[in-house]
N, C-alpha and C positions, 0 to 999 in steps of 0.2 A: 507520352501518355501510356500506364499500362493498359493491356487488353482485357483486362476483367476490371469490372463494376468496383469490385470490393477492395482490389488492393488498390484502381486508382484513388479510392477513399481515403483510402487506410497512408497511402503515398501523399497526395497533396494535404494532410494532415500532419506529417511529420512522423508517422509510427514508424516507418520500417528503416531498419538500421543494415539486417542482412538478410541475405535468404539462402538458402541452400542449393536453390534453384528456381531460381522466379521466373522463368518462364516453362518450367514443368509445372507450376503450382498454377501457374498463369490454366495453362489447359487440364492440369484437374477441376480447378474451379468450376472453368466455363463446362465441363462435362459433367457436370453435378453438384449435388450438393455432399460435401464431405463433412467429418465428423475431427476437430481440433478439441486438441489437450493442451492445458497452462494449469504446473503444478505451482504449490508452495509448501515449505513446512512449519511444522505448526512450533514456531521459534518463540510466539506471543498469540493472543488471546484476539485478535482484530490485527487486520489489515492496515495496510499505512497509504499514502501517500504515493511514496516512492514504489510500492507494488501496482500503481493502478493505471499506469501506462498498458502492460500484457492484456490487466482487464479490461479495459475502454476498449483498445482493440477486440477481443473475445466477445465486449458488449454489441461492434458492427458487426464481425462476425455470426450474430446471431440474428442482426436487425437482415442481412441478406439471406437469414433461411439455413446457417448451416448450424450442426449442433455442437455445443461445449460439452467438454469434459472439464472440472474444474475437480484436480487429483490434491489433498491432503497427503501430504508424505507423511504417515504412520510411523512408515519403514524407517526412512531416510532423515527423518525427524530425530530418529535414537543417535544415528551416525555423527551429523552435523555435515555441513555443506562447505568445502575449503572457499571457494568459488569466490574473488574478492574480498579474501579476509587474510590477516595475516596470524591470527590466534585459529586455534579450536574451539568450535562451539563447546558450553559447558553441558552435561547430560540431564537429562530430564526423566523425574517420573511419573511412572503412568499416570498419576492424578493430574500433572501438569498438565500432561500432553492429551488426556480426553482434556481438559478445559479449554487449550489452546485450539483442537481440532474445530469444537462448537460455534469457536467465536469465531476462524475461518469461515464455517456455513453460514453464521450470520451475515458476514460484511460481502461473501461471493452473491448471497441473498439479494442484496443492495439494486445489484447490477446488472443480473441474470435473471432470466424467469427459470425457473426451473416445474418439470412435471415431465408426464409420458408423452409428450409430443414427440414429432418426429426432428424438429429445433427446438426443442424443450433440453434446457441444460440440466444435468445429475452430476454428484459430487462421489469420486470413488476414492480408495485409500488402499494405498499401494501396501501397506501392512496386511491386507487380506487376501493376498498372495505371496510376497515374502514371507511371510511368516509360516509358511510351507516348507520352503526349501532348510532342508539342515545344511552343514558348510558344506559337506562330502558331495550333496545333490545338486548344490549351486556352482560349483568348481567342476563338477562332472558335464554340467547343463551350458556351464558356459566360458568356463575360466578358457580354453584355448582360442576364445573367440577376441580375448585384449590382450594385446602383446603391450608390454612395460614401456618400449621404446615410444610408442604412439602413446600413452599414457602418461610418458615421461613428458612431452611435447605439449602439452595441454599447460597454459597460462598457471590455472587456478594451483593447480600443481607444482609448476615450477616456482612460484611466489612463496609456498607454505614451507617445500622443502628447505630453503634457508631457516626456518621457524623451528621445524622440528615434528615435520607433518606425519601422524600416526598411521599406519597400516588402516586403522579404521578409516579416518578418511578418505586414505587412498581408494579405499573400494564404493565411495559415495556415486562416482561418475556410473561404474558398473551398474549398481542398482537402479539408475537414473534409467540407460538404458534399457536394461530389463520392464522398465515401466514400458515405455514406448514398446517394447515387441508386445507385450501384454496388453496393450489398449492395443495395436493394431489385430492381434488374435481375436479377442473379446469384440472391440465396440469399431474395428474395421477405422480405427484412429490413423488420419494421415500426415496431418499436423502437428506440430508442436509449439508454441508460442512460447518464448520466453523472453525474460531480459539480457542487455547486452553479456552480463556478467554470467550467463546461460550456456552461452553460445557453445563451448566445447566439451561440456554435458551435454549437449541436445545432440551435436555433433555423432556423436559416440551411439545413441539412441539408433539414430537411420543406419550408420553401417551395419551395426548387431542384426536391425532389421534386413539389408540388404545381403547379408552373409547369411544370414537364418533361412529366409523366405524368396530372396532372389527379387523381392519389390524393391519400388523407392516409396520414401517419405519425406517429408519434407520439416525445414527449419524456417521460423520468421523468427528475427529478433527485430527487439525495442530498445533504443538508446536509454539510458538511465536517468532519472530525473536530477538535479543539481541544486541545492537550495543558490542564494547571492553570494554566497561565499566559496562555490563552486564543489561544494562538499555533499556526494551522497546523501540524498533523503533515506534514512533506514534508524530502525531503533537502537544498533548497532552503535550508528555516529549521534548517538544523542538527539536528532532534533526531527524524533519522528511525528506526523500527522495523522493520528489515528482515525478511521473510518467508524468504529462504533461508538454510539455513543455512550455507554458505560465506560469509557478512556478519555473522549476529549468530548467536548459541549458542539452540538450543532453550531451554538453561537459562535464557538473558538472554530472549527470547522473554515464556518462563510467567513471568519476575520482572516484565516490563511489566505484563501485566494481573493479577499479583499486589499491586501497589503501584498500581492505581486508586486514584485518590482519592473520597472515601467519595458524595461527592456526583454521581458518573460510574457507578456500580455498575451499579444500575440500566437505565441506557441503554447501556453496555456489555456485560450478558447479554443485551440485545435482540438488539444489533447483532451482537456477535462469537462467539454460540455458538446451538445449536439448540435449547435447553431448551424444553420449554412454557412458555408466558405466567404463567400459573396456578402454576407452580414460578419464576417470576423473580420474581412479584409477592410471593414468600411471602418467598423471599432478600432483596429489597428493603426489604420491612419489619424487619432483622434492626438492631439499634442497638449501637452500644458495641464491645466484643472481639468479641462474637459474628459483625458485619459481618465480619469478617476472613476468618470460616467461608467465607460467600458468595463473597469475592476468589478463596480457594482452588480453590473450584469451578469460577468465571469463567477462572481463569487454567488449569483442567486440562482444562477443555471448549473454550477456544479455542486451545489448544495443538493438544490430538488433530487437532484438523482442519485444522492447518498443516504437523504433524511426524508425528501419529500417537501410539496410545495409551501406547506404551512410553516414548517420549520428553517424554510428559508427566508420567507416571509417576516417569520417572528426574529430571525439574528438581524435581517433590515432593520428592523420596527427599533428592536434592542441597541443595535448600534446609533441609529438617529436619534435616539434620548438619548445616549451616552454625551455626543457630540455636537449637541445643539438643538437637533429638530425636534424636540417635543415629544416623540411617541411615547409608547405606554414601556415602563423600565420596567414592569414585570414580566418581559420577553428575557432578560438579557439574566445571563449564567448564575443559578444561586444554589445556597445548600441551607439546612435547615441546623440551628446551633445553640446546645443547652446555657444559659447562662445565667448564675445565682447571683451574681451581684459584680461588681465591675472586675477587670480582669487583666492582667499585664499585660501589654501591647503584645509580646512575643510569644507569650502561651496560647492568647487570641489566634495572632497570625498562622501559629504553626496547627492550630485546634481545628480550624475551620479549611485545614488544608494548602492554605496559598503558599506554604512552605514545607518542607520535610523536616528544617533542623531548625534552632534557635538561634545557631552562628548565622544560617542563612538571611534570615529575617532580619537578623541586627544588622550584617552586611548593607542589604538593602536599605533598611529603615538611618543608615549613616549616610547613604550615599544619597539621600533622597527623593528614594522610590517610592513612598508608600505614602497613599490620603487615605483619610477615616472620613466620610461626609465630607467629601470635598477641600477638606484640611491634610496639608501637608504633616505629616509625624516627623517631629526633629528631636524625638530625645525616647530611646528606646526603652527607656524605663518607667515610661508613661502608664496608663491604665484605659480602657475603653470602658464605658458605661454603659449598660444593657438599657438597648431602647428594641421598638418594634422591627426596624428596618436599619442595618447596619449594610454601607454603600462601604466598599474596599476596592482601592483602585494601587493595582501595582504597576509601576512602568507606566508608558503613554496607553497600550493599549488593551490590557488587560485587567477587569471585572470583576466583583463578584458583588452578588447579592446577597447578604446573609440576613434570614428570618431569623429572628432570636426565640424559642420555645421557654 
């Protein structure tokens, strides 16, 4: 059992992957309350899924009294992060990247309180200090402080080099650290939270601080989350779950951690909701139909705390019409859609969004995926007829309601 309150949480919950020193953090903890940073950059417009292990964690860490930094990388946003990638990120500009930064505050929003408390979380942006330094004052400031060799030794590194990894990126880890001495100067930051694919970035952070200032700091990392196919949740690998909801629907949201798979359950009320242990372990033991029970639950306790209780409530309500139990189906995902007079199945499909292309739609609509009112579509050169309420169901588990204006 550890010796502080918070990581034994954080521990019999499954967060912690590594630490830099966990029983020095063990007696920071217990001798105060300290102030933790979990960066990201602003790569997309909302948070996913596969980012929300660091946060859930950062969210206990707050419920025990200590304060978050939740850093937008400005800076490091421009660069790209090699870090588990085997491409260069592509660049962004600054119109992207205020938009992207906004929707970060939204979805840290979600999960954090944020204000002037003394555990009240603030959101900073390492661009409003980098962007100080000219190259001459950053190389002056700190270039003798990373030697190549130690640099060379870093994973995220040695994977890209095969690739054709740019000078820019090589200097992503630098700046990373830099962040870390700059919140510990500034907001007396001793932490760092990140994901596994973090770890020798965050690394690099503490020694800077330890050659700099002569202190320690410390590293927690988080395992990375896996979807069934054992392939990274990230927008990267396609099959991300977005936290706001201008990207995916509350509904679509409670349908992800509805349709866990049965051997994720488990590790999934750890991670994505606040239940007692003691009530997870009982869910966990649950076998057959009745597991189902458990998803339901999984998926209306980590909704509330993305969307709030109503909106968990209504993707229930929405899913039990869908699937039998009668609730009210104007809970469940819709968009609103102009239509003069009947209209090709495929112009409909791709109009109203459930598809990007036309190829897509016919794909589908061949392989037979796709109902109109509860009918099956088997001939893609059909036509749909504008009524009040237009039901579109693609796949087993995917919705939509289209009002027709």
């Amino acid at each position: 059992m550890m010796k502080n309150d918070l990581l034994h949480e954080l521990s019999v919950r499954g967060f912690i992957n590594q630490c830099s020193n966990i029983d020095g953090l063990c007696a920071a903890l217990n001798d105060g309350k300290i102030t933790a940073y979990l960066g990201s950059d602003p790569t997309a417009d909302s948070l996913h899924v596969g980012h929300l292990v660091p946060v859930m964690m950062m969210r206990w860490l707050q419920k025990f009294g200590h304060k978050p930094l939740m850093l937008v990388g400005g800076a490091t946003g421009r660069i790209g992060d090699p870090s588990g990638r085997d491409t260069g990120r592509p660049m962004m500009d600054e119109e992207t990247l205020a938009k992207n930064i906004a929707g970060l505050k939204k979805s840290y929003s979600k999960f954090l309180h944020f204000g002037d408390g003394a555990s009240d979380a603030i959101i900073v942006d390492n661009y409003d200090w980098m962007r100080g330094y000219s190259h001459i004052d950053f190389l002056a400031q700190f270039g003798a402080d990373f030697t190549v060799p130690r640099m060379l030794s870093m994973e995220s590194v040695k994977r890209r080099l095969e690739n054709g990894m740019t000078f820019l990126e090589f200097n992503y880890m630098t700046f990373q650290a830099v962040d870390f001495l700059t919140l510990y100067n500034k907001y007396g930051c001793r932490l760092q939270l990140c994901g596994a694919d973090q770890w020798g970035n965050a690394i690099m952070g503490i020694e800077l601080i330890r050659k700099k200032l002569s202190q320690e700091a410390f590293v927690l990392s988080t395992a990375l989350i896996t979807d069934a196919a054992g392939n990274k949740i990230g927008k990267s690998a396609g099959n991300a779950v977005w936290v706001n909801e201008d990207k995916l629907s509350p509904y679509d949201y409670w349908q992800y951690f509805r349709n866990t798979p049965d051997e994720l359950v488990e590790k999934f009320l750890k991670i994505f909701t606040e239940l007692p242990i003691n009530e997870i372990e009982k869910l966990a033991a649950l076998r057959g139909a009745e597991l189902n029970d458990a998803k339901k639950i999984l998926a209306n306790a980590a909704t509330t705390i993305a969307h709030g209780a109503d909106a968990a409530k209504s993707a229930e309500d929405a899913a039990a019409a869908l699937f039998g139990g009668g609730a009210n189906s104007e809970n469940m995902p819709s968009t609103q859609f102009e239509m003069s007079g009947p209209m090709g199945v495929l112009d409909f499909l791709v109009g109203i969004g459930m598809f990007d292309s036309k190829s897509d739609a016919r794909r589908m609509v061949d392989q037979g995926g796709i109902q109109i009112n509860g009918e099956r579509v088997v001939d893609w050169r059909g036509t749909v007829v504008p009524q009040p309420e237009i039901m579109v169901q693609r796949g087993k588990k995917t919705f939509l309601r289209v009002v027709v204006k």
